[in-house]
mmCIF entry with sequence, helices, sheets and N, C-alpha, C, O atoms, coordinates in Angstrom:
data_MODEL
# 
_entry.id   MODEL 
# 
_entity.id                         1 
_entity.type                       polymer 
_entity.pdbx_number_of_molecules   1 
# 
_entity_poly.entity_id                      1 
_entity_poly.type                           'polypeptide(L)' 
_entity_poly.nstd_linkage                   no 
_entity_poly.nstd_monomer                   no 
_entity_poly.pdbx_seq_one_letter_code       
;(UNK)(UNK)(UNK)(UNK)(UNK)(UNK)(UNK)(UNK)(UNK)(UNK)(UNK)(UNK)(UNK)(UNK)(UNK)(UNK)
(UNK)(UNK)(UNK)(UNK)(UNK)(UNK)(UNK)(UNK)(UNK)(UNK)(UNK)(UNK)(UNK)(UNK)(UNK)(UNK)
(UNK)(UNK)(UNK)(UNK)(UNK)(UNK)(UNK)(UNK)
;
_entity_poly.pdbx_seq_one_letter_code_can   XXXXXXXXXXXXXXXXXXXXXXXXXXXXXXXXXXXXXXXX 
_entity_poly.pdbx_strand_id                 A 
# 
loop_
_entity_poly_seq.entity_id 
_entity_poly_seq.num 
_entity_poly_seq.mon_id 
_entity_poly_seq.hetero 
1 1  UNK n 
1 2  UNK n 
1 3  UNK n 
1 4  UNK n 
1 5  UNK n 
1 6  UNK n 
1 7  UNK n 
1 8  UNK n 
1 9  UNK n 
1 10 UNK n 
1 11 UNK n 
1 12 UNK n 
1 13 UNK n 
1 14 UNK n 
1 15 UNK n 
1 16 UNK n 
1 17 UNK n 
1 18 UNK n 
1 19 UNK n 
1 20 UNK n 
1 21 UNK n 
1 22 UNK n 
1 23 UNK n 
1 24 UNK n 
1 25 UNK n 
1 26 UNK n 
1 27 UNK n 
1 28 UNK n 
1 29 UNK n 
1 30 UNK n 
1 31 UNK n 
1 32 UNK n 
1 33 UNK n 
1 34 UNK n 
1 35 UNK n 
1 36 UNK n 
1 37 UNK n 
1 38 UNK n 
1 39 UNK n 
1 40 UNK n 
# 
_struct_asym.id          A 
_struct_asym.entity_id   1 
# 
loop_
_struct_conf.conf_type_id 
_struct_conf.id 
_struct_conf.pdbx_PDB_helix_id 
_struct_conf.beg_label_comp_id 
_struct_conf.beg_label_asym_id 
_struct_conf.beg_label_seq_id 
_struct_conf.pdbx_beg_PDB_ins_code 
_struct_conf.end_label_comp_id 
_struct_conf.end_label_asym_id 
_struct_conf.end_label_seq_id 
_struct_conf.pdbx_end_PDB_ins_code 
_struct_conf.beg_auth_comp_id 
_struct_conf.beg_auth_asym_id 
_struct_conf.beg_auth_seq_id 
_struct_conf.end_auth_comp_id 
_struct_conf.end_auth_asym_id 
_struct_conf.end_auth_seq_id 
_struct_conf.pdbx_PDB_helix_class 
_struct_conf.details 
_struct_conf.pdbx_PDB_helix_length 
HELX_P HELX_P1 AA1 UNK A 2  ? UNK A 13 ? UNK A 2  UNK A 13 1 ? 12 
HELX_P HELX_P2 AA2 UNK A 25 ? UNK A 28 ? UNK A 25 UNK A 28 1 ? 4  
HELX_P HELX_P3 AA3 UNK A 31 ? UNK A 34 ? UNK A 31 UNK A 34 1 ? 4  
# 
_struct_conf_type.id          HELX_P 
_struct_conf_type.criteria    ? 
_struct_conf_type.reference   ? 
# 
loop_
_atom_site.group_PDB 
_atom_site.id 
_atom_site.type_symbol 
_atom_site.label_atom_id 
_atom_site.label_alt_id 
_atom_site.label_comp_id 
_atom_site.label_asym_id 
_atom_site.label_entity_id 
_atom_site.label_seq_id 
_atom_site.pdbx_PDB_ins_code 
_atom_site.Cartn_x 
_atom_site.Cartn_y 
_atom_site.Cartn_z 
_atom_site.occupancy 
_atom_site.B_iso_or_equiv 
_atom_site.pdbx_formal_charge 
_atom_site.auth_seq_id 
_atom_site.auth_comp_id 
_atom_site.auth_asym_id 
_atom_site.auth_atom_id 
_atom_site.pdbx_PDB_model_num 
ATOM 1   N N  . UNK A 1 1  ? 0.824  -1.199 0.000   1.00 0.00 ? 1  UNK A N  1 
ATOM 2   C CA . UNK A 1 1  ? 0.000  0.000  0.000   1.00 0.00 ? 1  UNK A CA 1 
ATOM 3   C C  . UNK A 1 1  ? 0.866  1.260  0.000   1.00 0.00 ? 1  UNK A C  1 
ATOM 4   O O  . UNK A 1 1  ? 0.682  2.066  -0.913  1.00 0.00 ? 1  UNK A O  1 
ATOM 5   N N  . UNK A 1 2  ? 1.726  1.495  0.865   1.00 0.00 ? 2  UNK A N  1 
ATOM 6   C CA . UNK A 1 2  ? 2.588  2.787  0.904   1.00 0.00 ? 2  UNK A CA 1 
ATOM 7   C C  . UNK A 1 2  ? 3.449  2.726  -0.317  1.00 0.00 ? 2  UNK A C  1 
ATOM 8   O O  . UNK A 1 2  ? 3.969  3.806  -0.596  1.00 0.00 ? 2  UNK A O  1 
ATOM 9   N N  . UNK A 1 3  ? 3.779  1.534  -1.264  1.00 0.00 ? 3  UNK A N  1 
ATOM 10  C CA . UNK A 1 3  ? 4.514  1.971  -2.307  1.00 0.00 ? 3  UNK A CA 1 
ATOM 11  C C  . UNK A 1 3  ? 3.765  2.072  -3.551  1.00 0.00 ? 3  UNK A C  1 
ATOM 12  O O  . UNK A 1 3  ? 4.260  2.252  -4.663  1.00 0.00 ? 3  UNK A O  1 
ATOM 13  N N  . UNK A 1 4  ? 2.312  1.917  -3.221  1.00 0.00 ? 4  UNK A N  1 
ATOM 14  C CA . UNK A 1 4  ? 1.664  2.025  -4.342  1.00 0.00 ? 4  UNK A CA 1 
ATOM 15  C C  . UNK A 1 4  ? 1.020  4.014  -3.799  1.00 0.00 ? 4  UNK A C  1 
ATOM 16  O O  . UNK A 1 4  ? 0.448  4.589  -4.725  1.00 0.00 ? 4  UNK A O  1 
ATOM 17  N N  . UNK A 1 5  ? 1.124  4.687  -2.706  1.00 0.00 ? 5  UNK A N  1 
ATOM 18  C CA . UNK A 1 5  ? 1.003  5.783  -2.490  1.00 0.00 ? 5  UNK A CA 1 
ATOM 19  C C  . UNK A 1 5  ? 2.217  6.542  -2.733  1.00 0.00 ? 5  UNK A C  1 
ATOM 20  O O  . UNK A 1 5  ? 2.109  7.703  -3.129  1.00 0.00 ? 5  UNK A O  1 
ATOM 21  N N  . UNK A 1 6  ? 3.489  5.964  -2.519  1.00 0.00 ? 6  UNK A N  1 
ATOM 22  C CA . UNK A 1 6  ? 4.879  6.823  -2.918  1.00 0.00 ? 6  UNK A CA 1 
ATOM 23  C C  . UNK A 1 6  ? 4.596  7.376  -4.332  1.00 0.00 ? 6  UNK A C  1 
ATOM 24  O O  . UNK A 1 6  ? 4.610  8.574  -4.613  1.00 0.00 ? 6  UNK A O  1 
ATOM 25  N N  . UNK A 1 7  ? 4.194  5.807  -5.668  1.00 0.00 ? 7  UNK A N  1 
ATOM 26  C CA . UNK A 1 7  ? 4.206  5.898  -6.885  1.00 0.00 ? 7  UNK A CA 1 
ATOM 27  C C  . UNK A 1 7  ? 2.950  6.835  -7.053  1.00 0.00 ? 7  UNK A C  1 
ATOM 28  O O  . UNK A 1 7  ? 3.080  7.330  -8.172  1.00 0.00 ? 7  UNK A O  1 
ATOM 29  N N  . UNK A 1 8  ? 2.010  7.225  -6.580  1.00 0.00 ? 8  UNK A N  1 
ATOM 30  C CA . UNK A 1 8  ? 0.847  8.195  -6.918  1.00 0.00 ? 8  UNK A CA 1 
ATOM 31  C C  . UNK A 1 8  ? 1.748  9.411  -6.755  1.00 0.00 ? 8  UNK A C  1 
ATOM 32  O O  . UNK A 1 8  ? 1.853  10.109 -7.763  1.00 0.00 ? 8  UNK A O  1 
ATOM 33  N N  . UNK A 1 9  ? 2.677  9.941  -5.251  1.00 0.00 ? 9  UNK A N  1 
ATOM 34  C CA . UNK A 1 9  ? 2.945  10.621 -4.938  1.00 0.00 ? 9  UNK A CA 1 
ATOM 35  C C  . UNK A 1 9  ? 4.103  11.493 -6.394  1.00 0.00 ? 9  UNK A C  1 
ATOM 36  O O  . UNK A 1 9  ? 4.143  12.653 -6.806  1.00 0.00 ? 9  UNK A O  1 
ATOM 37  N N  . UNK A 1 10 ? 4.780  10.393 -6.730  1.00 0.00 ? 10 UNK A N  1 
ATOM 38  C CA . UNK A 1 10 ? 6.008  11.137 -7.758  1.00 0.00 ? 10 UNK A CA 1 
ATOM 39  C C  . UNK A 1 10 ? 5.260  11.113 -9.028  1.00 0.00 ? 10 UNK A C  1 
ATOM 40  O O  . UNK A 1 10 ? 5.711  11.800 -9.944  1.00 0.00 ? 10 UNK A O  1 
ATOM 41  N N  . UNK A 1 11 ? 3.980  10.297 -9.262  1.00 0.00 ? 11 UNK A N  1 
ATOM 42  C CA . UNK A 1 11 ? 3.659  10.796 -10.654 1.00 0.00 ? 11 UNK A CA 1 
ATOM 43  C C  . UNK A 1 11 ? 2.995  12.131 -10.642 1.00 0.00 ? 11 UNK A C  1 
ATOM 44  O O  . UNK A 1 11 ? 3.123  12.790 -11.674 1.00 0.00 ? 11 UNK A O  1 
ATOM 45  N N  . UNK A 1 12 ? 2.154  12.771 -9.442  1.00 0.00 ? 12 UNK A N  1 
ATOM 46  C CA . UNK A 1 12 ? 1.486  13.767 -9.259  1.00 0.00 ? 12 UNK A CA 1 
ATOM 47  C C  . UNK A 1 12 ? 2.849  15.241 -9.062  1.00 0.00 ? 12 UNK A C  1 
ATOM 48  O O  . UNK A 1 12 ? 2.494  16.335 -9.500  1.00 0.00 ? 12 UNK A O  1 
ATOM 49  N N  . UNK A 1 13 ? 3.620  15.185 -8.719  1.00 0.00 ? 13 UNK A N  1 
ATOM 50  C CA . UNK A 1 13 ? 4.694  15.815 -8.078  1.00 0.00 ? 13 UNK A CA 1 
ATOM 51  C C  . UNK A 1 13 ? 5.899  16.226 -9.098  1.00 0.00 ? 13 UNK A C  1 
ATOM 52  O O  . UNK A 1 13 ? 6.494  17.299 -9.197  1.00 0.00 ? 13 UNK A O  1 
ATOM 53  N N  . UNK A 1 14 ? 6.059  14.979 -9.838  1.00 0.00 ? 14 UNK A N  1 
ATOM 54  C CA . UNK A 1 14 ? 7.051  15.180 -10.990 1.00 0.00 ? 14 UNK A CA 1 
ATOM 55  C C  . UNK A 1 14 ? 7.010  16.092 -11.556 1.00 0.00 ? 14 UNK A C  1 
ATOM 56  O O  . UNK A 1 14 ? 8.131  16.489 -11.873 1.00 0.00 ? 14 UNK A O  1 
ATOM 57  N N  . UNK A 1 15 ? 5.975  16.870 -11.978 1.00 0.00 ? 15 UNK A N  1 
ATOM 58  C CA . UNK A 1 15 ? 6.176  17.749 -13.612 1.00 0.00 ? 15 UNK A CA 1 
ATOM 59  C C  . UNK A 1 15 ? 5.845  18.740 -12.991 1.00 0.00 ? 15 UNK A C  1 
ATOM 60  O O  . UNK A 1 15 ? 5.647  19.727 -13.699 1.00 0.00 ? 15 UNK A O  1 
ATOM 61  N N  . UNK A 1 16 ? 5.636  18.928 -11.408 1.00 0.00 ? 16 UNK A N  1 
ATOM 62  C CA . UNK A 1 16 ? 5.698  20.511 -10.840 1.00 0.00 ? 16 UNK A CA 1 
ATOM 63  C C  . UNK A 1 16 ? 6.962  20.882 -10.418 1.00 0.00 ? 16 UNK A C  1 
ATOM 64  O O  . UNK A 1 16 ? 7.573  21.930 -10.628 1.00 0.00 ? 16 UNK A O  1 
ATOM 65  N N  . UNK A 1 17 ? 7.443  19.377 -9.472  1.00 0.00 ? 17 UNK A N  1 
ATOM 66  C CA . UNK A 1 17 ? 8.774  19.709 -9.634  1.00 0.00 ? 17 UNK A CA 1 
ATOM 67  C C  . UNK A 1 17 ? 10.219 19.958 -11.001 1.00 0.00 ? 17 UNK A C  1 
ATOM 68  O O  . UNK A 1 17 ? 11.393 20.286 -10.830 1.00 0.00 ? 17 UNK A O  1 
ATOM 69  N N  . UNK A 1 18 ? 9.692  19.732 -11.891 1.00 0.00 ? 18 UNK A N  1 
ATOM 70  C CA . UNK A 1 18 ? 10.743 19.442 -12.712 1.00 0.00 ? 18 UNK A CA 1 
ATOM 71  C C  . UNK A 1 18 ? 10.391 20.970 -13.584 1.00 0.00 ? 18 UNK A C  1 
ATOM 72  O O  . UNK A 1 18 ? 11.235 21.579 -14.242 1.00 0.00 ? 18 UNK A O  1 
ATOM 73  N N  . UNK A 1 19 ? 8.988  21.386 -13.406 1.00 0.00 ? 19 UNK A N  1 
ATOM 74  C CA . UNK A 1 19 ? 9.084  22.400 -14.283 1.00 0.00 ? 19 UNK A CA 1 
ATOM 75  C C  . UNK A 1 19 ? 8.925  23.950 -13.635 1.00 0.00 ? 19 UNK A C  1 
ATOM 76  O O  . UNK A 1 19 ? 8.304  24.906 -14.100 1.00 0.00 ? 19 UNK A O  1 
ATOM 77  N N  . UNK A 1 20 ? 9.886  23.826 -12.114 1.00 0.00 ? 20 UNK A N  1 
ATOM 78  C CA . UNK A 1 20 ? 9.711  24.948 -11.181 1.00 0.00 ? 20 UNK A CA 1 
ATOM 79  C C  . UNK A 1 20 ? 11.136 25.337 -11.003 1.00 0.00 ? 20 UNK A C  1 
ATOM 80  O O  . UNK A 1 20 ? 11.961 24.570 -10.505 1.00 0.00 ? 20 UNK A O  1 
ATOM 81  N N  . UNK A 1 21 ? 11.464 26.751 -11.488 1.00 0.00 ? 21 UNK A N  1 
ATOM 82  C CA . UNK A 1 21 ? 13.007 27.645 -12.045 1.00 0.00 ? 21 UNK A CA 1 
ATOM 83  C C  . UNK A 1 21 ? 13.069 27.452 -10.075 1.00 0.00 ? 21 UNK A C  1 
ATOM 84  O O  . UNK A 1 21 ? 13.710 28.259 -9.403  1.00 0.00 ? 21 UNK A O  1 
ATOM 85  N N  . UNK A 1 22 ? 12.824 27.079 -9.872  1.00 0.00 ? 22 UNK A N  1 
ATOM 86  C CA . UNK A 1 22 ? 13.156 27.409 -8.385  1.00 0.00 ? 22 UNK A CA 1 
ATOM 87  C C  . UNK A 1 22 ? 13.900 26.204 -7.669  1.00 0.00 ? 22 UNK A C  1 
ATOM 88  O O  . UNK A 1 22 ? 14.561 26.240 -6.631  1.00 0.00 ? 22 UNK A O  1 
ATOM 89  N N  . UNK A 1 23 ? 13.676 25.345 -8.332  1.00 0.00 ? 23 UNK A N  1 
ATOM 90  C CA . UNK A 1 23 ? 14.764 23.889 -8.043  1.00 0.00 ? 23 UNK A CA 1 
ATOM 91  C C  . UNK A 1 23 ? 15.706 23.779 -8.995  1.00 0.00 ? 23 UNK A C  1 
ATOM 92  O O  . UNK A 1 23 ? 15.487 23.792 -10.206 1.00 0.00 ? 23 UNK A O  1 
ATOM 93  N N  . UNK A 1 24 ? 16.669 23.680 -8.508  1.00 0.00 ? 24 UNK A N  1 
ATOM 94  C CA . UNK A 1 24 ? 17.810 23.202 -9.581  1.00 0.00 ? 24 UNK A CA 1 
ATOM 95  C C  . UNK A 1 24 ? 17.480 21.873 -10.220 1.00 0.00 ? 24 UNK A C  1 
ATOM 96  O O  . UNK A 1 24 ? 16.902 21.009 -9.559  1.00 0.00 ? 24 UNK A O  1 
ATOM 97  N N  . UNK A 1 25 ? 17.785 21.699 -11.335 1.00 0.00 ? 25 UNK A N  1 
ATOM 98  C CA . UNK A 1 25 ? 17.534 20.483 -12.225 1.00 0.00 ? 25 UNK A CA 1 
ATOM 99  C C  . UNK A 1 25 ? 18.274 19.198 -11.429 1.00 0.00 ? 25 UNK A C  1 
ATOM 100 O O  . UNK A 1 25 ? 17.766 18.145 -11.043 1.00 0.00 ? 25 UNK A O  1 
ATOM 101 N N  . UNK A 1 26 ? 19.241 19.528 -11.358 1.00 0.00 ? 26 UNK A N  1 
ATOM 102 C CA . UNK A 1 26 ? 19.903 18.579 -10.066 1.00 0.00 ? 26 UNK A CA 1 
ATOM 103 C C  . UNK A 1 26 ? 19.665 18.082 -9.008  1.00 0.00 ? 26 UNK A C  1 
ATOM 104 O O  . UNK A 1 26 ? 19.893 16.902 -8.742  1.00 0.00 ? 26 UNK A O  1 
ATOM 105 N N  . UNK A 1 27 ? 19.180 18.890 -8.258  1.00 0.00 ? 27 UNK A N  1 
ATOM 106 C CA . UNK A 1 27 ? 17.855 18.457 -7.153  1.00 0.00 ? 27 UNK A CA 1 
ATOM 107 C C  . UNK A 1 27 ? 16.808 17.477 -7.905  1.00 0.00 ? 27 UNK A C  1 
ATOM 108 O O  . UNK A 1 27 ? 17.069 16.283 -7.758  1.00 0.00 ? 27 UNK A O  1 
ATOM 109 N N  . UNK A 1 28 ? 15.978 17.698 -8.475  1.00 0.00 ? 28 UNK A N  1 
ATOM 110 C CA . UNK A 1 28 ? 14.634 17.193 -8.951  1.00 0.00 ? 28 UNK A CA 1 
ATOM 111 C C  . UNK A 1 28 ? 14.190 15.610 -8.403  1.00 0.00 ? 28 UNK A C  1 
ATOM 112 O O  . UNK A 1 28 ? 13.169 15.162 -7.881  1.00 0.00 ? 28 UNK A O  1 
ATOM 113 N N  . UNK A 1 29 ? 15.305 15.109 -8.743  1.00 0.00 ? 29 UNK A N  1 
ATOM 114 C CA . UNK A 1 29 ? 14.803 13.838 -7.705  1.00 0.00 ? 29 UNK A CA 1 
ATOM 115 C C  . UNK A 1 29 ? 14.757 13.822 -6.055  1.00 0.00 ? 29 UNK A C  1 
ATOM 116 O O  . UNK A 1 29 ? 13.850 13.602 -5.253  1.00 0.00 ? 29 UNK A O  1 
ATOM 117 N N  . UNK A 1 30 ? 16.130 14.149 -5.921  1.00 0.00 ? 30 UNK A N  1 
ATOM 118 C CA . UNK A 1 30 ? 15.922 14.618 -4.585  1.00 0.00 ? 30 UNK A CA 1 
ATOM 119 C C  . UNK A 1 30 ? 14.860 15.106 -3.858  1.00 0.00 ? 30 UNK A C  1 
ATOM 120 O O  . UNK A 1 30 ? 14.615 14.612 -2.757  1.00 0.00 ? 30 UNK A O  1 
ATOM 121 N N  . UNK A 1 31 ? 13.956 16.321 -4.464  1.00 0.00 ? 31 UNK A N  1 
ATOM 122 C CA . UNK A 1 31 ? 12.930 17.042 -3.683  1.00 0.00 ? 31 UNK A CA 1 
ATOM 123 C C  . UNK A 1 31 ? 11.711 16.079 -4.109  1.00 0.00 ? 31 UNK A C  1 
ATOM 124 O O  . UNK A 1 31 ? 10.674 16.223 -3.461  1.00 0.00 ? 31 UNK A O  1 
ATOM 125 N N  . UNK A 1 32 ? 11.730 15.105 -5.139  1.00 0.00 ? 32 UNK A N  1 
ATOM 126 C CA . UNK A 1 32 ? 10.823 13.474 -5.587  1.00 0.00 ? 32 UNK A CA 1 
ATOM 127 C C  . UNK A 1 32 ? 11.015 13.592 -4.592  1.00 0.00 ? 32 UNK A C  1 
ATOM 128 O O  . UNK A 1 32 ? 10.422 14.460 -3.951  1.00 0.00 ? 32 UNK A O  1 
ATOM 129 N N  . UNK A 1 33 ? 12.563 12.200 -3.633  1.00 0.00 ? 33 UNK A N  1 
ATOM 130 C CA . UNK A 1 33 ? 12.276 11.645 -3.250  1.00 0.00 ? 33 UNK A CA 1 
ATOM 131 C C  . UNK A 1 33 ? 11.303 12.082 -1.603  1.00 0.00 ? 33 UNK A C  1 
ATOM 132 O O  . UNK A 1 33 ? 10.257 11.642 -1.126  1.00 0.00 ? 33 UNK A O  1 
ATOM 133 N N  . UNK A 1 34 ? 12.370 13.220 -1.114  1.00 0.00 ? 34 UNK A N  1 
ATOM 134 C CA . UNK A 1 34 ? 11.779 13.861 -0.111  1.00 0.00 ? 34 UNK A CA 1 
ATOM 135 C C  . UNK A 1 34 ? 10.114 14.119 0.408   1.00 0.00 ? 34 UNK A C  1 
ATOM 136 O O  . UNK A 1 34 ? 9.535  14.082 1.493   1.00 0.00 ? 34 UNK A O  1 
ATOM 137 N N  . UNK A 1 35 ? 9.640  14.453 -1.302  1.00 0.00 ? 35 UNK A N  1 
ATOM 138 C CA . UNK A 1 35 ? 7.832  14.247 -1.166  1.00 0.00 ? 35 UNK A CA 1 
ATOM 139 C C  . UNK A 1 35 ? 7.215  12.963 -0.833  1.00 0.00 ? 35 UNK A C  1 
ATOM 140 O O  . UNK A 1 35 ? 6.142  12.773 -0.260  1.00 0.00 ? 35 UNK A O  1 
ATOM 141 N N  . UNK A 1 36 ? 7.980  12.189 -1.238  1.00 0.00 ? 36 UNK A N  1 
ATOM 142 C CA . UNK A 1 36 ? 7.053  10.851 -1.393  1.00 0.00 ? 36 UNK A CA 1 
ATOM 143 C C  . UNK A 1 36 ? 7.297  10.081 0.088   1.00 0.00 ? 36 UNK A C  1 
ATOM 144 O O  . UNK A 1 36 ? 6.584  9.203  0.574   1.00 0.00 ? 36 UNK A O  1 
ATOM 145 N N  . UNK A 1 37 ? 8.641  10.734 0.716   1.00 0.00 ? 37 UNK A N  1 
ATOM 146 C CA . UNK A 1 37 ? 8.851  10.019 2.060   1.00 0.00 ? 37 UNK A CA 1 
ATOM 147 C C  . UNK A 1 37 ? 7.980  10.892 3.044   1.00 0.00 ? 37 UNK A C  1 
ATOM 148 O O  . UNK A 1 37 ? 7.800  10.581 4.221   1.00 0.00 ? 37 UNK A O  1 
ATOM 149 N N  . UNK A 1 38 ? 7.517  11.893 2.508   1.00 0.00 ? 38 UNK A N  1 
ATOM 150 C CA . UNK A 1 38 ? 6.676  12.707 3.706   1.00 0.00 ? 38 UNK A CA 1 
ATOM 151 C C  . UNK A 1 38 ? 5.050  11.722 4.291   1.00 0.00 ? 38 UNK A C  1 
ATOM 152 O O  . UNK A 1 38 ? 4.358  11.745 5.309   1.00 0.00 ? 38 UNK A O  1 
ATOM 153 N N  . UNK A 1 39 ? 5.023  10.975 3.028   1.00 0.00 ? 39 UNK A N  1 
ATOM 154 C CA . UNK A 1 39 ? 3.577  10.273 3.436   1.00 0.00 ? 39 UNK A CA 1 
ATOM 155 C C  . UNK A 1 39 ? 4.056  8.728  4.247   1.00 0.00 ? 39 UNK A C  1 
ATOM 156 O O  . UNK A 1 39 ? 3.107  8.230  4.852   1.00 0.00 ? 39 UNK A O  1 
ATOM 157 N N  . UNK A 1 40 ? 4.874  8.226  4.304   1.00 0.00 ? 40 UNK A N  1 
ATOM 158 C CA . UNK A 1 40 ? 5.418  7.148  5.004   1.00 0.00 ? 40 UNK A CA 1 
ATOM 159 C C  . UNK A 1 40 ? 5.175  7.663  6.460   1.00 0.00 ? 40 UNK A C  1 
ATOM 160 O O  . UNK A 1 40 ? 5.525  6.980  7.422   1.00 0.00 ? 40 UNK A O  1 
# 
């Protein structure tokens, strides 16, 4: 159940994070993974 909520979490999350001048492109997974561990 929680890894089928992580995977909701980074498909919903991805393309705000990836398309926000305010994260470095380098980060982008990083601030993924960080979201998706907030619901654990």
């Amino acid at each position: 159940m929680l890894e089928n909520l992580n995977q909701l979490v980074r498909e919903n999350v991805q393309d705000t994070v990836v398309n926000n001048s305010e994260v470095p492109n380098e980060q982008n997974e990083e601030v993924i993974q960080a979201a998706s561990l907030r619901i654990s």
